[in-house]
N, C-alpha and C positions, 0 to 999 in steps of 0.2 A: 612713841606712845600716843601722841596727841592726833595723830595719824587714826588708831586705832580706836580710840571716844569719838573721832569723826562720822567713822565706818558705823558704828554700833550705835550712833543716834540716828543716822542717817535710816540707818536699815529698819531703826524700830519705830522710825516718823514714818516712813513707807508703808509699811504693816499694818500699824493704826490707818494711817487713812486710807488702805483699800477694804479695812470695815468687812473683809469677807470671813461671813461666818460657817461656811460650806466646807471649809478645810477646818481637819484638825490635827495636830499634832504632837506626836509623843516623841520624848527625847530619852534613850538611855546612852550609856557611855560607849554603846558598840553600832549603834546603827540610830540612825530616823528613819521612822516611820511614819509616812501621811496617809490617812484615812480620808474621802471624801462622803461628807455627809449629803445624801439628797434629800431632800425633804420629802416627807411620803405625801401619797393622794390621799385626800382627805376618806376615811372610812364609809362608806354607806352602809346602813344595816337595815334587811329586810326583815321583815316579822315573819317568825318560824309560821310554816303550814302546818299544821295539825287538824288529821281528819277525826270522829268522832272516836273515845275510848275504846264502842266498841271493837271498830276496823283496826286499831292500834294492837286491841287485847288480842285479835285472830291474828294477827301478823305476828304477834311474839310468843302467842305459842306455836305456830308453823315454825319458825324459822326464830328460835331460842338464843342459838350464837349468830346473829347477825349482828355486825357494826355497821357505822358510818352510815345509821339510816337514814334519808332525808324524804321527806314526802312532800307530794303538787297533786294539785288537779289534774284528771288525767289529761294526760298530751301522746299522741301517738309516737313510740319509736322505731326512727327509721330505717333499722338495720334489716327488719321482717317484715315480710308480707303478711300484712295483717287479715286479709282473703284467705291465707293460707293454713290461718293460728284455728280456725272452726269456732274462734271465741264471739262470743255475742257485740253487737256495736256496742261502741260506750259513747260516753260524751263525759262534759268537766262534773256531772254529780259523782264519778265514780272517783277513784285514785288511784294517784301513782309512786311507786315507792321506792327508791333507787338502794340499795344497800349489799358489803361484801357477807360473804359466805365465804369459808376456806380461801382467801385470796382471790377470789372472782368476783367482778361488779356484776351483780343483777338489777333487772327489773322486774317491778311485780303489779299488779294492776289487782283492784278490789271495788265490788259493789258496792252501793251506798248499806246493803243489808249483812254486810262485811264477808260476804262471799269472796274466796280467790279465784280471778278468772284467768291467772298465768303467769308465767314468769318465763325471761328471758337472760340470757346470758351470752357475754362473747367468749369461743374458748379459741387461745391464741396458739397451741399447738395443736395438730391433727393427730398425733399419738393419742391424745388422750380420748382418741371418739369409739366408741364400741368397735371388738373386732368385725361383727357381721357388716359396719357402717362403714369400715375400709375396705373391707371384701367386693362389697357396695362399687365402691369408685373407683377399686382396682379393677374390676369385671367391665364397670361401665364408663368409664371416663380412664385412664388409661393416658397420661400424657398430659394430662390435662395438671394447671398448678391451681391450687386451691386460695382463693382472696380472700374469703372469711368464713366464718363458719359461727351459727347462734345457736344455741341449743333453746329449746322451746317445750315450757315443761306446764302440763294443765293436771287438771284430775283423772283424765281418760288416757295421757299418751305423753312420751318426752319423743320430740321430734328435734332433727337437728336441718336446719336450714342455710345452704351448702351454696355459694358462689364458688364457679372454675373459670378459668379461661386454657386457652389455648390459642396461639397466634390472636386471630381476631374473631375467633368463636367465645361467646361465651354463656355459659351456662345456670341455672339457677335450679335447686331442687331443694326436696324437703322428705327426707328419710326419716323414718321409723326408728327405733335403738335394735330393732330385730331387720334394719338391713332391708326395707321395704319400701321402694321411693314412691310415697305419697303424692308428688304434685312435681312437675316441673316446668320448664322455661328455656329452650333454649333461643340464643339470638346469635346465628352464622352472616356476621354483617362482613 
């Protein structure tokens, strides 16, 4: 017995003085379990961007069910060729607006006079691209596997902007939704 008050001061003068507060532990009568606590990174928080009411108000009536909106100054993104979009230059007085629709992240770009100048989106399966827009790249590309695909939607046109490769060709285009390749790129390195 005195064996055992040995054992159980012993283990609980150990405990104390290794003072670690990172471990925690639960006891029931079937099992331990140890949790280890990390201590988190201290939080930073940036101050919301908001462009004026009105660029806000034209955005929420466009696009009514959008979530997860978040707005910046504009910045270029890099998925499109933006030579290719026919959209006016911008620079940081216009905005940028990142937000889902049906489960697709877009982006959306607006004037300082809260004009839409476009939106973009990645769409991650080729199923869902117009049939005339697979007809497109079964007619003309043929072999080729497809790397990304943005859809690119203004007030004049939804264009969809098509990276392929094949061995070490690779391809760049920008098709019409009626199956009309607008612009292309290729690079046979």
């Amino acid at each position: 017995m005195k064996k055992n008050w040995i054992v159980i001061i012993t283990s609980a003068a150990l405990f104390a003085a290794c003072g670690d507060n990172s471990t925690e532990s639960t006891y029931s009568d079937k099992d331990t379990t140890t949790t280890t606590v990390v201590p988190s990174e201290p939080t930073v928080t940036t101050p919301a961007y908001n462009p004026p009411d009105n660029v806000r108000t034209a955005f929420q009536t466009k696009y009514p069910n959008a979530s997860n909106v978040t707005w910046s100054p504009y910045k270029p993104y890099d998925r499109i060729n933006w030579e290719w979009t026919g959209w006016p230059s911008m620079d940081t007085s216009y905005y940028a607006v990142n937000y889902t629709v049906d489960n697709r992240t877009h982006w959306g770009w607006w004037d300082r006079n809260m004009n839409w100048i476009g939106s973009s989106s990645t769409i991650e399966d080729s199923t869902m691209l117009p049939d005339a827009v697979k007809n497109t790249l079964k007619k003309n590309y043929a072999g080729y596997r497809i790397t990304s695909i943005d859809e690119e939607v203004d007030k004049n046109r939804t264009a969809y902007e098509i990276k392929l490769e094949k061995g070490t060709a690779r391809s760049r285009i920008l098709v019409d939704k009626n199956g009309k390749i607008l612009k292309k790129k290729d690079d046979n390195a």
